[in-house]
Every structure is written in structure tokens, then in C-alpha cells.
VEXKETI-567419 format. One record per residue: z, x, y of N, C-alpha, C in turn. Coordinates in Angstrom, 3 decimals. Layout:
<nodes>
+----------+----------+----------+----------+----------+----------+----------+----------+----------+
|     n.pz |     n.px |     n.py |    ca.pz |    ca.px |    ca.py |     c.pz |     c.px |     c.py |
+----------+----------+----------+----------+----------+----------+----------+----------+----------+
|        Z |        X |        Y |        Z |        X |        Y |        Z |        X |        Y |
...
+----------+----------+----------+----------+----------+----------+----------+----------+----------+
</nodes>
This chain:
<nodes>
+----------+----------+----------+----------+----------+----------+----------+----------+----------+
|     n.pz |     n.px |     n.py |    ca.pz |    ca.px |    ca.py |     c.pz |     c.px |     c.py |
+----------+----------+----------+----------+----------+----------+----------+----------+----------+
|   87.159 |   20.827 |  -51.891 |   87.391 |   19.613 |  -51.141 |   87.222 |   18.424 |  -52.090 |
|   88.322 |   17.686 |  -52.104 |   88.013 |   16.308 |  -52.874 |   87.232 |   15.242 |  -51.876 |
|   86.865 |   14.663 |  -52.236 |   85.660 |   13.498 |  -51.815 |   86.062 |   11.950 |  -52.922 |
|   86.441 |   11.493 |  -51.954 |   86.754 |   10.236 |  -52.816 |   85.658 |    9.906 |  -53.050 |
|   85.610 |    8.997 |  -54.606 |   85.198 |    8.139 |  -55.441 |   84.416 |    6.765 |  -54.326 |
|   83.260 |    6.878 |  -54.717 |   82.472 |    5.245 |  -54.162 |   83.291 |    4.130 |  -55.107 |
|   83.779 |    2.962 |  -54.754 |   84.197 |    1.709 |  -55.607 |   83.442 |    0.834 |  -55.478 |
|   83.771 |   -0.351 |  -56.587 |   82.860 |   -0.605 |  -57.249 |   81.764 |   -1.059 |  -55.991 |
|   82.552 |   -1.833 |  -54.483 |   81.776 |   -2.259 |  -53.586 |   81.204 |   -1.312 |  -53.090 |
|   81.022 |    0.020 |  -53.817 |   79.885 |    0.648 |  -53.242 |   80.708 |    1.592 |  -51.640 |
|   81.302 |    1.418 |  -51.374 |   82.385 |    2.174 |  -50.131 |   83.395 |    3.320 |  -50.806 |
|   83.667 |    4.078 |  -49.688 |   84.712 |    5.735 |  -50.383 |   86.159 |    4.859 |  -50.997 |
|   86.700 |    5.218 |  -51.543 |   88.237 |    4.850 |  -51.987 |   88.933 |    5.985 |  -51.608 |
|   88.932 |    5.816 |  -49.854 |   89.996 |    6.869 |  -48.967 |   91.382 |    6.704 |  -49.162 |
|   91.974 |    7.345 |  -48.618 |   93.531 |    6.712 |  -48.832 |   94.092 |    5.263 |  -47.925 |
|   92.784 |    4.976 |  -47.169 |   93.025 |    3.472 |  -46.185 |   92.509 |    2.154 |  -46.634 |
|   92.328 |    2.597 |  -47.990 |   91.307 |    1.237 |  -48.590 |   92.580 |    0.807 |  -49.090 |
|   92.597 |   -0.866 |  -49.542 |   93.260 |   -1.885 |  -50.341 |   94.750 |   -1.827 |  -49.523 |
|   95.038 |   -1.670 |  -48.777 |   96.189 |   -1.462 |  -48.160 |   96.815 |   -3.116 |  -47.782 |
|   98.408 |   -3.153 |  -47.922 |   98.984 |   -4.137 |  -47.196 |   98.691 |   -4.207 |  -45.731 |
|   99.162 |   -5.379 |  -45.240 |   98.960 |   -5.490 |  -44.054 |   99.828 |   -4.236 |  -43.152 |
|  100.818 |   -4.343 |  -43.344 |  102.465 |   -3.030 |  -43.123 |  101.620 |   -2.153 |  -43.379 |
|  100.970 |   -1.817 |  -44.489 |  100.669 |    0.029 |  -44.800 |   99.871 |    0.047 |  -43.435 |
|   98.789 |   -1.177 |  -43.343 |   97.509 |   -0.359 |  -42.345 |   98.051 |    0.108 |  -40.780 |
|   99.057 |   -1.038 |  -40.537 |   99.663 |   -0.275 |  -39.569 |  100.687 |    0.893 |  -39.456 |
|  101.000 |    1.614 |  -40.309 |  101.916 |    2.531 |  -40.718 |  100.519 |    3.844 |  -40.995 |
|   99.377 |    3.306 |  -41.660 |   98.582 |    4.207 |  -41.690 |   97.878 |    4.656 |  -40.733 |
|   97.631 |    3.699 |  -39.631 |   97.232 |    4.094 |  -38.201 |   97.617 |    4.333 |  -37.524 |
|   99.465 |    4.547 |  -37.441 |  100.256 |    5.074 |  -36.898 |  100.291 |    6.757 |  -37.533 |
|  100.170 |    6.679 |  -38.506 |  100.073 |    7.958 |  -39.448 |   98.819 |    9.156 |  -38.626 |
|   98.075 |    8.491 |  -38.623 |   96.669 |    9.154 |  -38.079 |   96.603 |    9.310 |  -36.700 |
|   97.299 |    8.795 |  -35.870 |   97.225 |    8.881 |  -34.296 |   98.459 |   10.144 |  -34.796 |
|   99.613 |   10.230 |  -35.536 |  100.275 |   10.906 |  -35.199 |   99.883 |   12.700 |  -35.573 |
|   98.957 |   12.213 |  -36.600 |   98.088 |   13.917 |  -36.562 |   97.369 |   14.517 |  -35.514 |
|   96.381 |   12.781 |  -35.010 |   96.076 |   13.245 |  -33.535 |   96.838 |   14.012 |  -32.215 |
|   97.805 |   13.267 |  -32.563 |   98.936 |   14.025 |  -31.213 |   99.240 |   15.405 |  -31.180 |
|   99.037 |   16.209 |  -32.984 |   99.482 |   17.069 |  -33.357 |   98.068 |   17.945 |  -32.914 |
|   96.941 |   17.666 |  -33.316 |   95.833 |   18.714 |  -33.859 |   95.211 |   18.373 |  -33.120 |
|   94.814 |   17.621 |  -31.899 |   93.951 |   17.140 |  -30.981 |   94.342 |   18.014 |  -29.696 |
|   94.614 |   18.857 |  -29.614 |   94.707 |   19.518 |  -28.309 |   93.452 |   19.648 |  -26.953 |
|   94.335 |   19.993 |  -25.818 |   93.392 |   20.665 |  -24.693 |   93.279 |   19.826 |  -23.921 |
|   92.523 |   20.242 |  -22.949 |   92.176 |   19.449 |  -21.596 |   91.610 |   18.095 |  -21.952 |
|   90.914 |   18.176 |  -22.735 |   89.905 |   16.487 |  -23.885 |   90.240 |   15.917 |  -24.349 |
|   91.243 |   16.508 |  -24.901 |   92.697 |   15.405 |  -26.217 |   93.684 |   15.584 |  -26.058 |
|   94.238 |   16.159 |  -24.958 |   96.139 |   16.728 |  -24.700 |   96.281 |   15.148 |  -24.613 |
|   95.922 |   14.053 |  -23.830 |   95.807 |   12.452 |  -23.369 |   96.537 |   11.953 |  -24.773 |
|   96.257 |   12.228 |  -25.858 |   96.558 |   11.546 |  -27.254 |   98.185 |   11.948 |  -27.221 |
|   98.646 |   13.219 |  -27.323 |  100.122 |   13.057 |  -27.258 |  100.595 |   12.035 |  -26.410 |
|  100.217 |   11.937 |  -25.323 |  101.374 |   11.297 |  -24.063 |  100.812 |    9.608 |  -24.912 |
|   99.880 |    9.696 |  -25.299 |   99.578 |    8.052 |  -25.287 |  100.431 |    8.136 |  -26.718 |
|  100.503 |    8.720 |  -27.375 |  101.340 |    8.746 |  -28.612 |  102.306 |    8.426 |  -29.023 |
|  103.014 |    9.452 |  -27.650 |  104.378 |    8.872 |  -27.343 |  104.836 |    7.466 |  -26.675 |
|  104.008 |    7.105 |  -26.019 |  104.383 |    6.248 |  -25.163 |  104.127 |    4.735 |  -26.436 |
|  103.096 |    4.818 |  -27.275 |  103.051 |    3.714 |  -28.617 |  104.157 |    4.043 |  -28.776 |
|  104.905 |    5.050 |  -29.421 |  105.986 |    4.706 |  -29.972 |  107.012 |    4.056 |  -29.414 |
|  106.850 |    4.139 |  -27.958 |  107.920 |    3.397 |  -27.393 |  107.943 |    2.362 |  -27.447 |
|  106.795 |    1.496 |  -26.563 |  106.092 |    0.468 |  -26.538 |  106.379 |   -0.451 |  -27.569 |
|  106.302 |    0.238 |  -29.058 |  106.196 |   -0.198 |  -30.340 |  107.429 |   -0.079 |  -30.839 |
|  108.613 |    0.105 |  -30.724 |  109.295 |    0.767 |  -31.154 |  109.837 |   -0.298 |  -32.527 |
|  110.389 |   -1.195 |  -31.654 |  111.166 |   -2.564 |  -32.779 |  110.055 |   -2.784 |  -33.956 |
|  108.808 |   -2.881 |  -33.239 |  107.762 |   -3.322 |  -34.584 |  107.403 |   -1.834 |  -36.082 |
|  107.396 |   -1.122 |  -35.347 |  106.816 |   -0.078 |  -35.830 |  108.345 |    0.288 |  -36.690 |
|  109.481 |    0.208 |  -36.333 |  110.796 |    0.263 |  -37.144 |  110.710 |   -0.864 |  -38.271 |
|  110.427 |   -2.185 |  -38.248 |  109.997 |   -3.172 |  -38.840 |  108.936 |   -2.786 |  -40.383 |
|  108.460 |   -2.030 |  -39.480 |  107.542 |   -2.215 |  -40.297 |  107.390 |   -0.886 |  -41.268 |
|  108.153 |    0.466 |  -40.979 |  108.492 |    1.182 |  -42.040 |  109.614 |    0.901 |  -43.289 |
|  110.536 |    0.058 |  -42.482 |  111.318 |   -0.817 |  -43.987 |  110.258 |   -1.840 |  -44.837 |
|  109.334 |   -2.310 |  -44.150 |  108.515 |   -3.082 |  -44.890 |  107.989 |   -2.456 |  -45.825 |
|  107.291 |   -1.304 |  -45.366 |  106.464 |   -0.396 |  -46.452 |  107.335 |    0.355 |  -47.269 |
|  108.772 |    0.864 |  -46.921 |  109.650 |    1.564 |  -48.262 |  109.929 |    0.149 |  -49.278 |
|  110.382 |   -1.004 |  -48.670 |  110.216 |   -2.123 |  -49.683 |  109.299 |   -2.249 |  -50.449 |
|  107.909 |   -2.175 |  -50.084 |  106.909 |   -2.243 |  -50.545 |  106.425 |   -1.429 |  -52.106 |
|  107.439 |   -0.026 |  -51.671 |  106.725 |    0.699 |  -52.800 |  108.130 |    1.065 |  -53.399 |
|  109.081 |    0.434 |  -53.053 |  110.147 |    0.693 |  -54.118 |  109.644 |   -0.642 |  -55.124 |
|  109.243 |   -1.615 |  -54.600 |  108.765 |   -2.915 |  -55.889 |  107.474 |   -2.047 |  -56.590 |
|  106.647 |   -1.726 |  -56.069 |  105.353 |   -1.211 |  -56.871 |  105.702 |   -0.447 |  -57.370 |
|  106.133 |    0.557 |  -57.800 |  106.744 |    1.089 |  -58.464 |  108.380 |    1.352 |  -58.888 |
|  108.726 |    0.298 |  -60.062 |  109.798 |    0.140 |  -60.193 |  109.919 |    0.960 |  -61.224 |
|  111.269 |    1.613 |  -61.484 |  111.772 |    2.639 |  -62.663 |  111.403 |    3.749 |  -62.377 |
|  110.959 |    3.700 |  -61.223 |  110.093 |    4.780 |  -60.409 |  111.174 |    5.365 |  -59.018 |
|  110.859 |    6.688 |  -58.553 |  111.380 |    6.764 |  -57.212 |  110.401 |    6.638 |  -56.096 |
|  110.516 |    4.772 |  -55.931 |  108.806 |    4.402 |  -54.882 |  109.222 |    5.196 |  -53.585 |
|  110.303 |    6.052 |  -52.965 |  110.378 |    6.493 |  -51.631 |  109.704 |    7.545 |  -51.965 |
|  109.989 |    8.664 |  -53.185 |  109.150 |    9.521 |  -53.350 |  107.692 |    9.861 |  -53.699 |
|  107.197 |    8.449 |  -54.002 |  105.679 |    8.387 |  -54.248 |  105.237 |    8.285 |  -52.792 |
|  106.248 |    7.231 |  -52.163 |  105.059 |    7.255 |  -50.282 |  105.486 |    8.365 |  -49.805 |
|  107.136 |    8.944 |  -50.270 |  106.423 |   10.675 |  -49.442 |  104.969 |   11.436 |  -49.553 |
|  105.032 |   11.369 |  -50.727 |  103.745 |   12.218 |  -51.371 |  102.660 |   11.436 |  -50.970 |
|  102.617 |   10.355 |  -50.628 |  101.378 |    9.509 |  -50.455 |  100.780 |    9.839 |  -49.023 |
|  102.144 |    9.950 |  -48.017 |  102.028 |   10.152 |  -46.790 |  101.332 |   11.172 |  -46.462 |
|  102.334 |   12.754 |  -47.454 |  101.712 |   14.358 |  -47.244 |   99.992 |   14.097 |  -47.643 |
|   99.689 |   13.063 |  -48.512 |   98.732 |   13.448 |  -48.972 |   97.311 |   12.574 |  -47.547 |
|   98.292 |   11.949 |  -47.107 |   97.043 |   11.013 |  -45.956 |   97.036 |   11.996 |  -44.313 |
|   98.513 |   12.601 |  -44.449 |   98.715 |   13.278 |  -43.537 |   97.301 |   14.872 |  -43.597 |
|   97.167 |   15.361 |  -44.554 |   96.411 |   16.220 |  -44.813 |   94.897 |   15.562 |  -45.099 |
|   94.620 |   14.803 |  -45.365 |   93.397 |   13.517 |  -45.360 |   92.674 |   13.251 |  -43.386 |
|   93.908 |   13.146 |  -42.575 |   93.548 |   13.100 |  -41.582 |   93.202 |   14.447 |  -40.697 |
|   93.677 |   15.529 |  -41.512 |   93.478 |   16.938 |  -40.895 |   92.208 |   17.971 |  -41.359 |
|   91.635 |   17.116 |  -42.021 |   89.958 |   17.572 |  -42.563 |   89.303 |   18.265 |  -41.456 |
|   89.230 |   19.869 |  -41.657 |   88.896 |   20.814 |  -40.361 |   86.924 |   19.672 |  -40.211 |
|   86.526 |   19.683 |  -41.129 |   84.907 |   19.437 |  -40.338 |   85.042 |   18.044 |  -39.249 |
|   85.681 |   17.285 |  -39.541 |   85.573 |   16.189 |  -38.965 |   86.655 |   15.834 |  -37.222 |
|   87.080 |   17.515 |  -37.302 |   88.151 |   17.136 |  -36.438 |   87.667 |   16.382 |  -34.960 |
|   86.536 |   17.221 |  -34.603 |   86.124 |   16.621 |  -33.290 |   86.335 |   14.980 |  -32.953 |
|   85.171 |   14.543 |  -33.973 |   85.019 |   13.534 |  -34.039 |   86.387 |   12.536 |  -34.221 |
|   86.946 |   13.044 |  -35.072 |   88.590 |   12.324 |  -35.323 |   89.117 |   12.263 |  -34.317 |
|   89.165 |   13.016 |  -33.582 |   90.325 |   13.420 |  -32.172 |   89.329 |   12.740 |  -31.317 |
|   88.001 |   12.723 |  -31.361 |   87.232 |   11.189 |  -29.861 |   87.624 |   10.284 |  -30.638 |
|   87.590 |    9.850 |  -32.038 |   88.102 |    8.074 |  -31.878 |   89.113 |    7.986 |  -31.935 |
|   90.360 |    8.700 |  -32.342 |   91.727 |    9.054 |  -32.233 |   92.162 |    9.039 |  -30.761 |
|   91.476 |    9.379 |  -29.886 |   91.444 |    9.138 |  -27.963 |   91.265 |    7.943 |  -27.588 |
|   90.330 |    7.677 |  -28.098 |   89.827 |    5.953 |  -27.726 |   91.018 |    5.067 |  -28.061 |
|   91.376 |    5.079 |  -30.161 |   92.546 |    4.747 |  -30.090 |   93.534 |    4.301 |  -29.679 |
|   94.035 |    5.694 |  -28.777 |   95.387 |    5.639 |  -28.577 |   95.331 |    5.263 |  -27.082 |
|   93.998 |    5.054 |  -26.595 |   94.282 |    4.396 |  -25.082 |   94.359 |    2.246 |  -25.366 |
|   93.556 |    2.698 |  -26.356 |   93.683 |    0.402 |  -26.220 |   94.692 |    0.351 |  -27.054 |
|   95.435 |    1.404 |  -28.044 |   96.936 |    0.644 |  -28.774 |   98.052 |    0.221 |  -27.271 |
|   97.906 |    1.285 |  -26.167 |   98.771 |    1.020 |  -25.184 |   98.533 |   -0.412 |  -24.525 |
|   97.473 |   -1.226 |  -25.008 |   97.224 |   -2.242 |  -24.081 |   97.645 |   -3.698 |  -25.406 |
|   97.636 |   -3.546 |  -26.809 |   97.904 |   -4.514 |  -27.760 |   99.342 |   -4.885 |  -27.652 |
|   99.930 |   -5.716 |  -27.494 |  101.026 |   -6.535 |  -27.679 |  101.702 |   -6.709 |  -29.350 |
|  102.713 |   -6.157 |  -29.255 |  103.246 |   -5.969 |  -30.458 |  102.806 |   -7.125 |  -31.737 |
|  102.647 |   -8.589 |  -31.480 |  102.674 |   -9.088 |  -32.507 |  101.136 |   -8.876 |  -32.954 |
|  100.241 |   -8.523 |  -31.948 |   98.470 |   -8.507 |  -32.730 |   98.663 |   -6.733 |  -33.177 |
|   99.668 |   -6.286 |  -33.430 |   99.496 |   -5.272 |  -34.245 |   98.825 |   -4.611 |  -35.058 |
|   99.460 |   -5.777 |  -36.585 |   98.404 |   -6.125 |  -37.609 |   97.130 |   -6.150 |  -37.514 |
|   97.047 |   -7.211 |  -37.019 |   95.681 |   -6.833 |  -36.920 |   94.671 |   -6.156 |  -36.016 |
|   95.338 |   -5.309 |  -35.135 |   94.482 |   -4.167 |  -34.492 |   94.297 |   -3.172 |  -35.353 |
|   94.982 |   -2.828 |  -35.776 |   95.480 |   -1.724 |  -36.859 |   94.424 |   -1.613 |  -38.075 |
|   94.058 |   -3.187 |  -39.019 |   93.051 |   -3.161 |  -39.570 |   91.897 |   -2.381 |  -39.035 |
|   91.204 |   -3.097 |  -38.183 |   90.181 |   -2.605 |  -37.385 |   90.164 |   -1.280 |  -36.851 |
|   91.013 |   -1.010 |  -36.057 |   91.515 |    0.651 |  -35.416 |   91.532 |    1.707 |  -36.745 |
|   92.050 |    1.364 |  -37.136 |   92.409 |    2.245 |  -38.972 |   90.829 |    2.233 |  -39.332 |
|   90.150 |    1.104 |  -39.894 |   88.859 |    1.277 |  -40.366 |   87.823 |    2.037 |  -39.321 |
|   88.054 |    1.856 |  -38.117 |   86.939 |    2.890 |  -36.859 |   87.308 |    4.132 |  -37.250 |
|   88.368 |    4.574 |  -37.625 |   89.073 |    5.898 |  -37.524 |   88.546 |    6.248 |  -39.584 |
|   88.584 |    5.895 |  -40.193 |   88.319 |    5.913 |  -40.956 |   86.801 |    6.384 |  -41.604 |
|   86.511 |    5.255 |  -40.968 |   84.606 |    5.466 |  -40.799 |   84.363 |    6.728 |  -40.433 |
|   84.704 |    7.544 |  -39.726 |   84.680 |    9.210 |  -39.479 |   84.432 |    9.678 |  -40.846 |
|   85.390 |    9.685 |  -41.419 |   85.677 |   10.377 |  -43.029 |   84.847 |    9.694 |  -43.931 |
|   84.309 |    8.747 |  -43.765 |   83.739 |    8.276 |  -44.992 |   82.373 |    8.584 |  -44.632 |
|   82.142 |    8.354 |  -43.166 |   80.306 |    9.305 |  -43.134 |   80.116 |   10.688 |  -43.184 |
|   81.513 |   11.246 |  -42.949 |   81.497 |   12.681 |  -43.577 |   81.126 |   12.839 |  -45.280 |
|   82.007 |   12.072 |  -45.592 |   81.615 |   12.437 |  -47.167 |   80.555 |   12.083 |  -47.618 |
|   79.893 |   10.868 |  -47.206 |   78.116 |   10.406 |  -47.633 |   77.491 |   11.701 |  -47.477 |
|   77.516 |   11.498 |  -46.398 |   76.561 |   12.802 |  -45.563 |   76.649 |   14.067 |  -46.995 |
|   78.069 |   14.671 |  -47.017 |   78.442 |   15.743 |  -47.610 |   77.458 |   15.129 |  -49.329 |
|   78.312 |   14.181 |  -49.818 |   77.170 |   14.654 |  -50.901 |   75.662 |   14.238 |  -51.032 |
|   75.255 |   13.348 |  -49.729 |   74.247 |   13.619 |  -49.261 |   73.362 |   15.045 |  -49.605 |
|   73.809 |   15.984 |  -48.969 |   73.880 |   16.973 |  -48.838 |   73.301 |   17.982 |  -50.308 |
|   74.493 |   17.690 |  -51.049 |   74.704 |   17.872 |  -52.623 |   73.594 |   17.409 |  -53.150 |
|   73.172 |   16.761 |  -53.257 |   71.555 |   15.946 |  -54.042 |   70.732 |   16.556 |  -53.135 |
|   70.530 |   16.533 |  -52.124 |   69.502 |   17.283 |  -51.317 |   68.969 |   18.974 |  -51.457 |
|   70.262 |   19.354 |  -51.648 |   70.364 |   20.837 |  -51.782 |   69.571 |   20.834 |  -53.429 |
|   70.184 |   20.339 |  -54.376 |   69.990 |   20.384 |  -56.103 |   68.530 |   20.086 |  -55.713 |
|   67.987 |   19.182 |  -55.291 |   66.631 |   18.584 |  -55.502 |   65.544 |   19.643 |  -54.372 |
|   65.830 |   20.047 |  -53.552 |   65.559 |   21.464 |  -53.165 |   65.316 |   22.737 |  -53.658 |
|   66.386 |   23.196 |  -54.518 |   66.559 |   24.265 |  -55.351 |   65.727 |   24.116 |  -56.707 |
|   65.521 |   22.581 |  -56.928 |   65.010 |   22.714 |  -58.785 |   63.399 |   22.631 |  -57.830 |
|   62.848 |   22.385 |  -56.599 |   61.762 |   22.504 |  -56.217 |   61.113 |   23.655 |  -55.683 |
|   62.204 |   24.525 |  -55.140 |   61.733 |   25.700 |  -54.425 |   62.379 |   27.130 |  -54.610 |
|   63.641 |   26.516 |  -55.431 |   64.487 |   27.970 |  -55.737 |   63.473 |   28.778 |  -57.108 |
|   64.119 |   29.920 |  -57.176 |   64.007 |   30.327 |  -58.268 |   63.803 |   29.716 |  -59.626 |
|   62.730 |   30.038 |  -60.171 |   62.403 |   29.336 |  -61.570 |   62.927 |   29.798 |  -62.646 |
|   63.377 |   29.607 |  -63.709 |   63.902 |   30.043 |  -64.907 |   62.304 |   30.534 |  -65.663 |
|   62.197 |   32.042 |  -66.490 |   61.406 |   32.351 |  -67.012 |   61.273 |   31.748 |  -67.979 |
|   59.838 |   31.267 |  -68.841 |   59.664 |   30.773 |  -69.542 |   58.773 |   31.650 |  -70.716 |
|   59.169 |   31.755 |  -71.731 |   58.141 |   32.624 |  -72.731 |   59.247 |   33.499 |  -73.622 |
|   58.998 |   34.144 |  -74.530 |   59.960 |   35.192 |  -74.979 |   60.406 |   36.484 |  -73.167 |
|   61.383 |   37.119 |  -73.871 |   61.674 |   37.634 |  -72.840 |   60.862 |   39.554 |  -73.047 |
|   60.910 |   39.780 |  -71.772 |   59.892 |   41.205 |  -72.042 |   60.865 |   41.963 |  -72.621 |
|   59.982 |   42.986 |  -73.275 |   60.435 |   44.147 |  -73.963 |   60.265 |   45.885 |  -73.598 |
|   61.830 |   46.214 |  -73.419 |   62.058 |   47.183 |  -72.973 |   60.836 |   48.027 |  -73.315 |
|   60.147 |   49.491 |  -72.380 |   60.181 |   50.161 |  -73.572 |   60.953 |   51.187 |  -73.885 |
|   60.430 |   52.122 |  -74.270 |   61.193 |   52.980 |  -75.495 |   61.768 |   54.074 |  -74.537 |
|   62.667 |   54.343 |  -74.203 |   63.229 |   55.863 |  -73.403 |   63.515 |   55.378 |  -71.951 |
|   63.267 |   53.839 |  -71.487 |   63.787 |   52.856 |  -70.503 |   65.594 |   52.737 |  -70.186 |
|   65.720 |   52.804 |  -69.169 |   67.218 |   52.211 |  -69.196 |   67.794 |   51.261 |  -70.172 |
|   66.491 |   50.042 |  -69.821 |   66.825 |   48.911 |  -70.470 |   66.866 |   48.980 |  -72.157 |
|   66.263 |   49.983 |  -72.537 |   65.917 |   50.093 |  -74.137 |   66.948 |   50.946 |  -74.749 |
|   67.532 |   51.449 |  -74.077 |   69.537 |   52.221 |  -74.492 |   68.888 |   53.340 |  -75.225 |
|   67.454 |   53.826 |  -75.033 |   67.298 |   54.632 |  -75.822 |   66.482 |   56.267 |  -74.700 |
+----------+----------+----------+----------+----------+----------+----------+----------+----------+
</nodes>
């Protein structure tokens, strides 16, 4: 499992950090749409229908605003094929949002979500999206504290209570022993 990098402000460098205004809503559209996918059952079936129904709702803006973001990264990377970097960028946020430990939790704020996007009015988009994106986010990034949390806890555990490395020359077979080949 990769675990993003803390920056320099001390926070994960997920794939939702430093984002345009366009990406964050394209990225929180991104993440409700895994929800719709991997959120199943009687508890989260609610996320498809509300899923669908954003897209409707949204439709002109959310069209808007994927030419914004292929613009976006055909300039950032010029001499470059920028449609094929946000493919790969996408597969790679798309699989970012499908992190088996965190699913529960993803799919309750991914619910919450997708019931107040049905109530935002297309032009406060933007900036729901900031906010909505970072709640949804915050999932994954206290996963990973936690996780290498975890990692230092375990090491500083083990050099206290695990097994000790012998110290001294090492013993000597004796003579007609397995260990002595003789």
C-alpha cells in the first residue's frame, strides 16, 4: 500500500491536495462516482440514485467543467499527451477512492455527500466541492496517520518486547552434534 508523503504543511499529499478549482469538483464528482459503484445494500444503495440524479441536476455544469479540466492539463503539460496523463491520473484517484480498509467509512461520508450535493445550486458548486472533497478526504488521510501510526508503534514495541538479538560470541557446536557436521 502506498501512503502518501506528509508536505511540507505537515498534511498527506493525497491525490486531492493543490487542486484547481475545476479539478476539486471533478474530483468529488470522481469519488461519489466510486461511491455509487462500491457502496452497496440496504445503507448505501441511496448513493447510486442520489448519484444519478447529481448528474442530472448538474449536468450543464459538470459538462463545463470536464472541458475545463482537459484544458487544464493539456496546458500543464505541453509536448505532452495532457488527456493521457488525467486518464492515468483519474485510474489512479479512481483506485485511491476504493481503499478496501476505509470503505465503510467512505461510503457514510460518501451518503451524507450525495444527499446535500442534491440540495447545492449549480453555481456554489465550487465551492461545495472544496469542502465536500476535503470531508471525504479526511477519511484517507486519518487512515494513513493512524496506519503509520501504527508502524512506529509496532517498531517501538518489538525493539521493547520482541525478541532480542544474542549478544556474545555465538555457542559452539559440540562434536558428533547435528550442528557440528560431524
Amino acid at each position: 500500500m502506498k501512503v502518501p508523503p506528509l508536505g511540507i504543511d505537515g498534511v498527506r499529499t493525497t491525490p486531492n491536495r493543490g487542486l484547481s478549482r475545476e479539478e476539486n469538483i471533478w474530483h468529488l464528482r470522481s469519488g461519489l462516482n466510486v461511491a455509487a459503484l462500491n457502496c452497496q445494500g440496504p445503507v448505501w444503495g441511496e448513493i447510486a440514485q442520489n448519484y444519478n440524479r447529481y448528474l442530472q441536476v448538474h449536468k450543464s455544469r459538470l459538462a463545463q467543467t470536464n472541458k475545463a479540466v482537459d484544458s487544464e492539463y493539456v496546458k500543464r503539460f505541453p509536448g505532452q499527451n495532457g488527456l493521457r496523463v488525467r486518464d492515468t491520473r483519474m485510474t489512479d484517484l479512481y483506485n485511491y477512492f476504493a481503499l478496501p480498509p476505509v470503505r465503510a467509512e467512505f461510503c457514510d461520508r460518501s451518503l451524507a455527500k450525495s444527499r446535500e450535493i442534491l440540495a447545492i445550486p449549480s453555481t456554489a458548486l465550487p465551492e461545495y466541492s472544496f469542502g465536500a472533497l476535503a470531508d471525504i478526504d479526511a477519511v484517507f488521510i486519518n487512515f494513513f496517520n493512524a496506519f503509520e501510526k501504527y508502524k512506529v508503534d509496532i517498531a517501538e514495541w518489538n525493539a521493547r518486547y520482541g525478541p532480542q538479538p544474542m549478544t556474545g560470541p555465538a555457542p559452539v557446536a559440540a562434536a558428533g552434534s547435528p550442528a557440528s557436521g560431524k
